[in-house]
N, C-alpha and C positions, 0 to 999 in steps of 0.2 A: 563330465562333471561340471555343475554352473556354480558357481561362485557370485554370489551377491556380498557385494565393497560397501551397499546403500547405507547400512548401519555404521560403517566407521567415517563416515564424511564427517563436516565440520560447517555443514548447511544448516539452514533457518528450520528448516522443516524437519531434522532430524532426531530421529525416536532416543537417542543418547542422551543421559543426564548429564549436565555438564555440572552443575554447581548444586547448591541446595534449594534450590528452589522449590517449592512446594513441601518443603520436610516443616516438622515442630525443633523450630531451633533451641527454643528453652531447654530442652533435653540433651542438647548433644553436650559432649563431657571433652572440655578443652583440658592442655598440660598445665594450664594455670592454676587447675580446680586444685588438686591436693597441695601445691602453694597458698594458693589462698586458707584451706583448712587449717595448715597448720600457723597461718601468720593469726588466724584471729582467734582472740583472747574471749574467753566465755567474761562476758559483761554482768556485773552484781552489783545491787545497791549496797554502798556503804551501812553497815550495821552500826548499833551502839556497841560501844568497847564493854570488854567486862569490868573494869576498873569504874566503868561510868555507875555499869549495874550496882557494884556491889557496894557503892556509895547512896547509889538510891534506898537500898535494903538496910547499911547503917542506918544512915538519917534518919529510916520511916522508923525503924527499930526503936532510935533514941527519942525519937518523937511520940513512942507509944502506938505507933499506927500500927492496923493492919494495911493488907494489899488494897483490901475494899477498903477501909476509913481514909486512905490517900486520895483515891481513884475520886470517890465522892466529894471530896475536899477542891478537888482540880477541875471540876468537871469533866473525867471519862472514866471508862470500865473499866473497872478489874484487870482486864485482859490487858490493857496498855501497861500497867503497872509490872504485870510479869513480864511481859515482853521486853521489858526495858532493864528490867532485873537481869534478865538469863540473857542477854545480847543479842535478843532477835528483833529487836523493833529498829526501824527505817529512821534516825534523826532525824526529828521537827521539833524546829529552832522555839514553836509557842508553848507545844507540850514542854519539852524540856525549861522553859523558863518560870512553867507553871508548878512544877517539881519542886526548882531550886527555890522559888519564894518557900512553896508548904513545908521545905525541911531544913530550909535555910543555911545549905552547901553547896559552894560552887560546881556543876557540871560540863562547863562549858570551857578552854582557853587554858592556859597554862596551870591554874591552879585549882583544878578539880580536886575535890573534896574539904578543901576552907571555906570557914562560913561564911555566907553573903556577907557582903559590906552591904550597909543601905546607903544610898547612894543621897549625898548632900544639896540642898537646895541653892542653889548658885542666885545673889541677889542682885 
């Protein structure tokens, strides 16, 4: 009986994979992966608050608006009005300050839903 040792040597030449070499390493699945899954946090934009909405929908209320006489008024669509009503829309600090002028309640800062001050001309 012959016995060939050739394959376990530790030669330049030898048919044995020593390492990864030649593999798709993106794939291989280290002990760190399910650490990492659970450290990270699913990332969402900040929404407007309901409290924001439903100041929006007073004021336009008491202002006699509908969702479109607002929208129109501010320059955007309908759709921004509801969305900002029902607390899906993304804060944007011009939209919203285009809001508080047309209905003249603060939405912004500690005292959301008092009416605008207008703000004094300093001589």
């Amino acid at each position: 009986m012959k016995l060939c040792y050739g394959l376990f040597t530790n030669h330049a030449n030898s048919s044995v994979s020593t390492g990864s070499a030649g593999q798709n390493k993106q794939h291989l699945v280290t002990k760190n992966t399910a650490k990492l899954d659970r450290e990270t946090e699913e990332l969402q934009h900040l929404r407007v608050s309901l409290e924001v909405g439903k100041v929006i929908q007073q004021g336009r209320q008491n202002s006699g608006l509908t969702q479109k006489d607002l929208a129109t008024k501010i320059n955007e669509k309908p759709q921004v009005i509801a969305d900002y009503e029902c607390g899906k829309a993304i804060p944007n600090n011009q939209v919203m300050g285009k809001i508080e002028r047309a209905i003249g309640l603060k939405l912004r800062g500690k005292d959301i839903g008092l009416p605008l001050e207008a703000k004094s001309k300093k001589k």
